[in-house]
N, C-alpha and C positions, 0 to 999 in steps of 0.2 A: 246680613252681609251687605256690604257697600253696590251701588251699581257703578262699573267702570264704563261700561261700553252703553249705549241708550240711543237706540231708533225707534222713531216714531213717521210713521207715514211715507216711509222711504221708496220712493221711485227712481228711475234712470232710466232715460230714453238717449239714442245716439239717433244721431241724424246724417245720413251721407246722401248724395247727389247721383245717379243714376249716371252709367256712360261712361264713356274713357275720353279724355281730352287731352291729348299730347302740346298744343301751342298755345300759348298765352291767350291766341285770337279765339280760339274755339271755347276757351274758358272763359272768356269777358263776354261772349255772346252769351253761353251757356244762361251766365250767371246776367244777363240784361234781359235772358227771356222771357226770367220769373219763374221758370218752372220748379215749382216745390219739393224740396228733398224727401227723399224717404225714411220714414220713421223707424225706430226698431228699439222695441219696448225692452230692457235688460232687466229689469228687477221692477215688480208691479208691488207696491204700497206696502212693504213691510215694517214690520213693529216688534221690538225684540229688545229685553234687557239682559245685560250679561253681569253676572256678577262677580268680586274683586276674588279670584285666586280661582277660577271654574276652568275645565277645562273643557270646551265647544268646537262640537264638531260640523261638520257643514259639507255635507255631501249631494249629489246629485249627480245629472248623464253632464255630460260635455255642452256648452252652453247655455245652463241653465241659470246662471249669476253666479257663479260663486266667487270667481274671482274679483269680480265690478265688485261686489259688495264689499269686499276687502278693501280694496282699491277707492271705496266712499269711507269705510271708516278709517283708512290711516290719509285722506284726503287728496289723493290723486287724481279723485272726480268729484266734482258736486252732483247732490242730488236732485230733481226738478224741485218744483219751485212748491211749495207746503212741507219738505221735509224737513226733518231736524236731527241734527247727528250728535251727541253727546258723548263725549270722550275725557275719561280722568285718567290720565299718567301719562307719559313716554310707552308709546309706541312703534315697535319696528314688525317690519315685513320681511319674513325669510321666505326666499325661493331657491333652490341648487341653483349654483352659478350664476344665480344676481349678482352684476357686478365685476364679472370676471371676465379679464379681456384675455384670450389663448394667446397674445405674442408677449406677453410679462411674464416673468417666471413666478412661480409659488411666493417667494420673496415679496414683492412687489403687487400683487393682486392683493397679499396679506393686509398689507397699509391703503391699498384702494379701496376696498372691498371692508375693511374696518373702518375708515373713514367715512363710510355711505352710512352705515350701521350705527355711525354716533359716537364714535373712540377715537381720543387724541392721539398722535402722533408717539405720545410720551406714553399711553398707557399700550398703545400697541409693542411699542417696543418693551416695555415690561413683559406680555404676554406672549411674546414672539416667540420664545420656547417651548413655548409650553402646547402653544396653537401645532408648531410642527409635529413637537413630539406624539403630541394625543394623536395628530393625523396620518401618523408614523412616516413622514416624507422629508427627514432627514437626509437623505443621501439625492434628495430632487430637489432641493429648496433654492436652484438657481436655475431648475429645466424650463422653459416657458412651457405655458398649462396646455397647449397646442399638441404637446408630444404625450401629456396623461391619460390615462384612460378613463373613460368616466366613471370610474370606481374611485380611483385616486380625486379627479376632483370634487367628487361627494362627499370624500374625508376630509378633504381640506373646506369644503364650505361649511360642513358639520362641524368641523376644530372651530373654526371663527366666528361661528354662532354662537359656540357655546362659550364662549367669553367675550360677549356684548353684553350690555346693562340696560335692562329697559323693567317695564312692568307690566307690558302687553303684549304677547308677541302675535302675531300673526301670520301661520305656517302653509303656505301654498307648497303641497304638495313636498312638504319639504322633509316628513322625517319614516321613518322606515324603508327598511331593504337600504341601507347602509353600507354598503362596502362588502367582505367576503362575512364569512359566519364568525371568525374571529371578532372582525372589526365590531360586526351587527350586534354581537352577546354583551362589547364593550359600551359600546354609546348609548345601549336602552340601560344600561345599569348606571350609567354618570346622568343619562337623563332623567330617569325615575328619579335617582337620591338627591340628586342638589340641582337639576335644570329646573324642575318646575316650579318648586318650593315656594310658596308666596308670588308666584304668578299667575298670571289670567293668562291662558293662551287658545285660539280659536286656528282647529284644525282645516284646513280645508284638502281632501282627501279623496280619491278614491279605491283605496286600500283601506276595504272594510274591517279587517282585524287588528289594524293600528285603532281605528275609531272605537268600537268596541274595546278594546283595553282601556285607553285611555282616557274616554270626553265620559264628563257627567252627564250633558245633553246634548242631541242633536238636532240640526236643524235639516228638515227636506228640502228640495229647492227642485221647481221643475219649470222650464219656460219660463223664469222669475216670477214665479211664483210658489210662496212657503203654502208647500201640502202636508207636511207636518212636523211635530216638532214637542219632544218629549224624551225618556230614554234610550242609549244605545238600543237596548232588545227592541223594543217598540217601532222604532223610528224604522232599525235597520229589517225589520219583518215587514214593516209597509214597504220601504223600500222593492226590497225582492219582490212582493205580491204585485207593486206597483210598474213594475218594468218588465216581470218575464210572466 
């Protein structure tokens, strides 16, 4: 199998400055005193091939990288200086509500919110039906998303997802627990049969029993750094033994 996605040596370090400085003045001293920012190491040296149609899961506690690491491979951050990021196709990044401003109606997020994701103006409008319909918010498609609940807008970022075009996707947090039980039975069944089909998508989760069904392999992450990295059973057994 082809590799789409190819890290080798991967680090990410953020750098902030100590202190609170409200006035310009107090920030141009600050920053004449020399005094050296502080370090904070997000993901320490990892090395990882994914291959074209795999489906990668990527779990850990809260802080541990998962999201940087997304966020280096669809290139929102670089990496320090020896990494190298290797990427083959179109790539997007789903997150609920990426993209969603609460004072535009359903309508209007639809074509913003498409538009972030890669889809012409023309092809949204093709889809526009079909986006409410699956989301079932036909009789709200001029409410601004302020008034929804956030069941309702997780159907509608779920409708809009599912009809973007890419060949990577990259899922923060973004699929299960779906809407009510109705909704939930429908989206894991359009997703199973025709979402993933010929795609690579990297889960990043922590809702263990989405990861388990779906990822061939998973990656640990703790303090950025990869503790292990092998089968769901495997991974998610270290996991548990590893935190409690």
């Amino acid at each position: 199998m082809d590799t789409v996605i190819s890290l080798k040596n991967i680090s990410k370090t953020f750098y902030i400055r100590e202190g609170h400085h409200d006035s310009i003045r107090e920030k141009v001293f600050n920053l004449l005193k020399g005094d050296p920012p502080r370090s904070i190491p997000a993901l320490k040296d990892i090395s990882l091939d994914i291959k074209k149609g795999e489906n990668f899961g990527i779990i850990g506690r809260n802080g541990s990288g998962k999201s940087t690491l997304l966020k280096l491979i669809i290139g929102a951050y670089r990496p320090d200086k020896g990494g190298r990021i290797t990427v083959n196709g179109k790539v997007i990044r789903l997150a609920l509500g990426m993209g969603f401003d609460p004072e535009l109606s359903a309508r209007d997020n639809i074509y913003v919110n498409g538009s972030i994701l890669g889809l012409t103006f023309r092809q949204i409008g093709k889809k526009f039906d079909d986006i409410i319909g699956f989301a079932e918010l036909e009789k709200f498609v001029d409410t601004q998303l302020k008034f929804y609940s956030s069941g309702m807008v997780s159907r509608l970022a779920f409708a809009v997802a599912l009809h973007t075009e890419a060949d990577i996707f990259l899922m923060d947090e973004f699929f299960g627990g779906v809407g009510d039980e109705g909704f939930k039975e429908k989206s894991e069944k359009v997703f199973q049969q025709s979402f993933v089909e010929g795609r690579t998508i990297l889960y990043v989760s922590h809702q263990l029993d989405t990861i388990q069904e779906y990822c061939d392999r998973v990656l640990l992450l703790n303090m950025g750094e990869a503790v292990a990295l092998g089968s769901p059973k495997e991974v998610l057994n270290q996991y548990k033994q590893f935190f409690h």
